[in-house]
N, C-alpha and C positions, 0 to 999 in steps of 0.2 A: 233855245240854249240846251235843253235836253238831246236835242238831235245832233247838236255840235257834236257833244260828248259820248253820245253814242258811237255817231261816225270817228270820231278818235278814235275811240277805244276798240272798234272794227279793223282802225287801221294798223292799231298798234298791239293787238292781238296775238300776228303768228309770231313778229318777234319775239312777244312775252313766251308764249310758248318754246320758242326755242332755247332761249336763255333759261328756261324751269328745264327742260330736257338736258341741257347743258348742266345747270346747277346740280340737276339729282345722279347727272350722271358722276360727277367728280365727287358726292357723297357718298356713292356706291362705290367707288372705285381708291376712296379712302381706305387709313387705317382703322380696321374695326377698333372701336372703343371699346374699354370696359363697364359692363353693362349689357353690352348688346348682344344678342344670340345670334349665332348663325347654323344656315341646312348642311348638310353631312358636304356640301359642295362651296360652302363659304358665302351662300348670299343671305344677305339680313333674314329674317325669321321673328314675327311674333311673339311675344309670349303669349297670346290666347291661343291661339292656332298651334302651337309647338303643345300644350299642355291639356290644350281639347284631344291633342292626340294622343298624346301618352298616357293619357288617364283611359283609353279603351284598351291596351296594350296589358299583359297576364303581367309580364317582369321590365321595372324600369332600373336599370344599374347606369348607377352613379360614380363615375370615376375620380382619382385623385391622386396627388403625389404626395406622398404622407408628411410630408415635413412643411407643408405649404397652409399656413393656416387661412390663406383667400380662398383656398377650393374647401375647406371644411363647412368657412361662411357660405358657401355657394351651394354645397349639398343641403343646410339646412335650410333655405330659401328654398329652393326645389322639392323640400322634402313638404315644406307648410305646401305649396302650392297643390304637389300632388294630394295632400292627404286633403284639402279644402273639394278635390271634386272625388278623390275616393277614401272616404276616413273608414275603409274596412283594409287599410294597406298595412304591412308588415315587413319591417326591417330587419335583414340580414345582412350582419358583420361580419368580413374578412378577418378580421383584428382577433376573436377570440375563438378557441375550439370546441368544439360542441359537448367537452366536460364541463367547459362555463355555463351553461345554461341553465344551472339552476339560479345561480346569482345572477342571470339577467331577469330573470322571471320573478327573484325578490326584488332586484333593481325596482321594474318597471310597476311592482305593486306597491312600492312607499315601505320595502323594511328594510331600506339598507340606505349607512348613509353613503357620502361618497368614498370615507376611506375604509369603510368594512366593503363594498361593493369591489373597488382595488384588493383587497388580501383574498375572495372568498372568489374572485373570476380569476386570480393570479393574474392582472393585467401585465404587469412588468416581466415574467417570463413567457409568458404569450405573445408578446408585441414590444419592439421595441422602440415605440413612438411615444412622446407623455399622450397620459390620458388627458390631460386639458385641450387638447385638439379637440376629441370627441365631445367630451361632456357637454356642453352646449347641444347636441344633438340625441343625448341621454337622457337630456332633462326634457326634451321635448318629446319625445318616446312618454316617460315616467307623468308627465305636463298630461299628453291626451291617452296616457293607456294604451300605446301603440304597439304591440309584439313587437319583439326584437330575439332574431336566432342568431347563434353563434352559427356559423357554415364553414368555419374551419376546421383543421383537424391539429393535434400537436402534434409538436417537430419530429419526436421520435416515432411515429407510427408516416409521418410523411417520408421522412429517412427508411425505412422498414418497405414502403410500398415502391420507393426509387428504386431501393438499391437489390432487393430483396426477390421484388416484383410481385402483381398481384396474388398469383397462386400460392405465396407462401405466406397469405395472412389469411386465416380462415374470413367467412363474410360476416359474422357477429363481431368480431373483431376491428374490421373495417365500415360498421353502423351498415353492410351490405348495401355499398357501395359499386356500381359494378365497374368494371375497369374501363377506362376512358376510352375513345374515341382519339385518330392516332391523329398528329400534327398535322395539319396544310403545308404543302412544301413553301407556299409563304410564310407560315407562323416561323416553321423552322431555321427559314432566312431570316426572318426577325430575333429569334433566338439567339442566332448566329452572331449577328452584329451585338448584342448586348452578352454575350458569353465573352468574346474579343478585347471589348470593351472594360469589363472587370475579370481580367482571371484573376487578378489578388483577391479576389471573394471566396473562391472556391478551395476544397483542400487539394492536395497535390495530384491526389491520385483519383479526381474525379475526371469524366473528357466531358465531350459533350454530349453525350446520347446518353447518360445521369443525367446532365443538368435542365436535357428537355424532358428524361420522365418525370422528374424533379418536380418539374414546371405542369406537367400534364396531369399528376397528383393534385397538384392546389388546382388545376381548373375545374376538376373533376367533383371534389369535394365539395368547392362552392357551390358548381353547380346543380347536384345532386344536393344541398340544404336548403338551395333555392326553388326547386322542382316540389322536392319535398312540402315547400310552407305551400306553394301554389296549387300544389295538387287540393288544399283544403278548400280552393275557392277563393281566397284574397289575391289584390296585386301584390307583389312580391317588390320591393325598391332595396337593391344590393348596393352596397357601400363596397368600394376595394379599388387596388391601385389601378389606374388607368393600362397602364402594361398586359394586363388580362382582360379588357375591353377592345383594343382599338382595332379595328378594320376587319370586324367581326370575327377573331380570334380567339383564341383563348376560351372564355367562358361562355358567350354566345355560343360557338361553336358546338360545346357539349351539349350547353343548353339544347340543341336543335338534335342533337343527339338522341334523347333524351326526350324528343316530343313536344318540345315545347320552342317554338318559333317567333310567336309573337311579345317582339321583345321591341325596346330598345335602349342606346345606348347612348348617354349623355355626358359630355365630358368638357370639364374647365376649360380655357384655353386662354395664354397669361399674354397679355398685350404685347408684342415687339416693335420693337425699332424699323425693322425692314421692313413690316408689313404682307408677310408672305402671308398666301392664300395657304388655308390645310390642304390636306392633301386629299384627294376627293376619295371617300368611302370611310373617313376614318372614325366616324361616328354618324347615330340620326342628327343630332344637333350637339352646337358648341356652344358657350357660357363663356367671353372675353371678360377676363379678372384681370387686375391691375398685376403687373408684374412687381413680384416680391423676393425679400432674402428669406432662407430657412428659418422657419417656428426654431428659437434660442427659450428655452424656459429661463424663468426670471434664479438669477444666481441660487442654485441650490444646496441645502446643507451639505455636506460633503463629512463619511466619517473617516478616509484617506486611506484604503485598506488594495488592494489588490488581491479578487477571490475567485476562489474557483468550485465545482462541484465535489460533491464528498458523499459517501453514503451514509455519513451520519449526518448530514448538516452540511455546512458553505465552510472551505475549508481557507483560511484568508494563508497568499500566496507572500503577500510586502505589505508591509507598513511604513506609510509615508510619515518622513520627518517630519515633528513637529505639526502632527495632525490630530484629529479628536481623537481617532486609534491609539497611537501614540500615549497621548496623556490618560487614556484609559490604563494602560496596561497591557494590550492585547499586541499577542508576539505572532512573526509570522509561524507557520503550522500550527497555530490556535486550529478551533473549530467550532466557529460559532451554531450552536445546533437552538438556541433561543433570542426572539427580542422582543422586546414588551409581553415576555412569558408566551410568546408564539413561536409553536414549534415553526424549525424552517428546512425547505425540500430540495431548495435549487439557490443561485446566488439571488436570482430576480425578485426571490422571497426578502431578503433583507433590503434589496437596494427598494421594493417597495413600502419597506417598513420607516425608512431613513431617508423618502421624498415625504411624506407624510409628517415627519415631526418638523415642531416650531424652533426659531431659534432661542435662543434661550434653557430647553427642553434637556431634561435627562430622560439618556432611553437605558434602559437596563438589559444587561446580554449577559447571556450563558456561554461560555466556552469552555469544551472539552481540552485538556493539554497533558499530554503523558497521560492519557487514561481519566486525571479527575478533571470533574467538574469546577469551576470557578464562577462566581460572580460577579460583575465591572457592571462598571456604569460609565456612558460614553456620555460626556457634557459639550452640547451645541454653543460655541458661541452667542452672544446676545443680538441682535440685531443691528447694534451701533459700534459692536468692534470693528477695529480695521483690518481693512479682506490681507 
């Protein structure tokens, strides 16, 4: 009876074989799922294999599309992984510039909570994503003690090295920075189409050879805060938009500029319909995330004001009918220069003070008008009024 079964199963052998060859081939030749990694060329990929190698690797940057809260969940899974086979890693943020650092460094040692860590990094004029994308990957930073550098720079010294160009900001000035390494006529093609694509972004009298020094400013900066940690000896895992990653662009590029080669580049990549293959080179590996709508933050207090900058303070432009503004008292060219007795620099400063209160909540403002001083009190809604 065993030799029946045997000779069966000899016989019925190569078919079985063929049908697995067949089956595995119409698995491979599937829509990647979410879940499943793929090589810079789109074929399945490991996660031991993909992460035994990226943990020998100096700099591993992490790409994302900032409004997408699946690639945030995706970088902090990447992030445990990496630090599990190298926990002497150090993260650098896109998100804030390298005046925030001292508040990352109270961040990560336990003296800040999270809405003193928002007013003392100014996250809201730094970035204009909420921080709850992030935090989840803050806390895990703060969780194992994990460095975290700011490797941006602010807008106005970005605006200053665009338009100005590098010789006209001394090098103490620009953290001695040296000036970038110039675009690939690819990068520039890419530039191209995404200039095209939004010129309502831009001001009137920008073209496009601003908009790539622009762009070769933020590469350059990252890269160089990046160089910078790595130069100490740890791996370096950069957080930042995928637009500055793809098909070794952007900040790779300088990177390599800059001496430092062994990198790579990992990047979300959100499930479709059609099922198209990436497009080959466009990262070392890809992360298939369930395709999503835009990170909406859950309805927030609103004080209805329309503002703008001022040298003394946020200088409010309109006050919306029948809004907290409104019943406060505060007229347009008010000038709020306090709130919750915190001076304020920029409007970012208030709209961070006024994501932060609760409903229900009186926040106290100081407004300048005709010269004097006033004190108002703006009262939040309760939680159960109707919107």
């Amino acid at each position: 009876m065993t030799s029946c079964f045997r000779s069966l199963g000899q016989a019925l052998l190569p078919g079985l074989l063929v049908l697995l060859f067949f089956v595995s081939g119409l698995v491979s030749a599937g829509c990647p799922t979410p879940g499943q990694w793929l090589d810079g060329k789109g074929e399945p990929l490991t996660p031991d294999a993909l992460f035994e190698d990226a943990a020998a690797a100096d700099v591993v940057l992490l790409g994302e599309r900032h409004d997408r809260l699946e690639h945030h969940r995706w970088q902090l899974h990447a992030l445990a992984a990496l630090h599990a086979q190298r926990p002497d890693l150090v993260i650098g943020l896109e998100m804030l510039p390298r005046e925030a650092q001292p508040a990352l460094d109270a961040w990560v040692a336990g003296e800040l909570d999270e809405r003193e860590f928002l007013l003392q990094s100014r996250w809201d004029r730094a970035w204009g994503f909420d921080a709850d994308l992030y935090f989840p990957i803050l806390h895990f930073a703060r969780m194992h003690r994990v460095p975290v550098v700011a490797i941006n720079l602010d807008r106005s010294l970005v605006r200053r090295l665009a338009h100005d160009g590098w010789d006209s900001v001394p090098a103490d000035e620009r953290y001695d920075i040296p000036p970038p390494a110039e675009a690939t006529d690819a990068y520039r093609a890419s530039l191209s189409r995404v200039f095209e694509e939004h010129p309502s972004s831009h001001h009137a009298e920008a073209d496009f050879e601003r908009f790539v020094a622009g762009q070769l400013v933020w590469d350059r900066a990252m890269a160089a805060g990046i160089a910078e940690a790595a130069a100490r000896g740890s791996m370096v895992v950069g957080l930042m938009g995928s637009g500055h990653l793809e098909y070794g662009h952007g900040v790779p590029h300088q990177l390599r500029d800059l001496g430092i080669g062994n990198t790579r580049v990992l990047l979300p990549r959100e499930a479709t319909e059609d099922c198209a293959r990436p497009k080959a080179g466009i990262a070392d590996a890809l992360f298939v995330v369930a395709s999503g709508d835009r990170y909406e933050p859950s309805r927030p207090l609103l004080l209805g004001v329309r503002i703008d900058d001022d040298p003394a303070g946020v200088r409010v432009q309109a006050v919306m009918p029948d809004s907290v503004a409104a019943d406060a008292g505060i007229e347009a060219e008010d000038i709020v220069v306090k709130a919750a007795s915190i001076d304020l620099d920029a409007p970012g400063d208030l709209v961070a003070i006024v994501r932060r209160q609760q409903p229900g909540h009186v926040l106290p403002l100081t407004v300048l008008r005709d010269g004097t001083e006033i004190e108002l009190l703006a009262r939040f809604p309760p939680a159960n009024d109707p919107e």
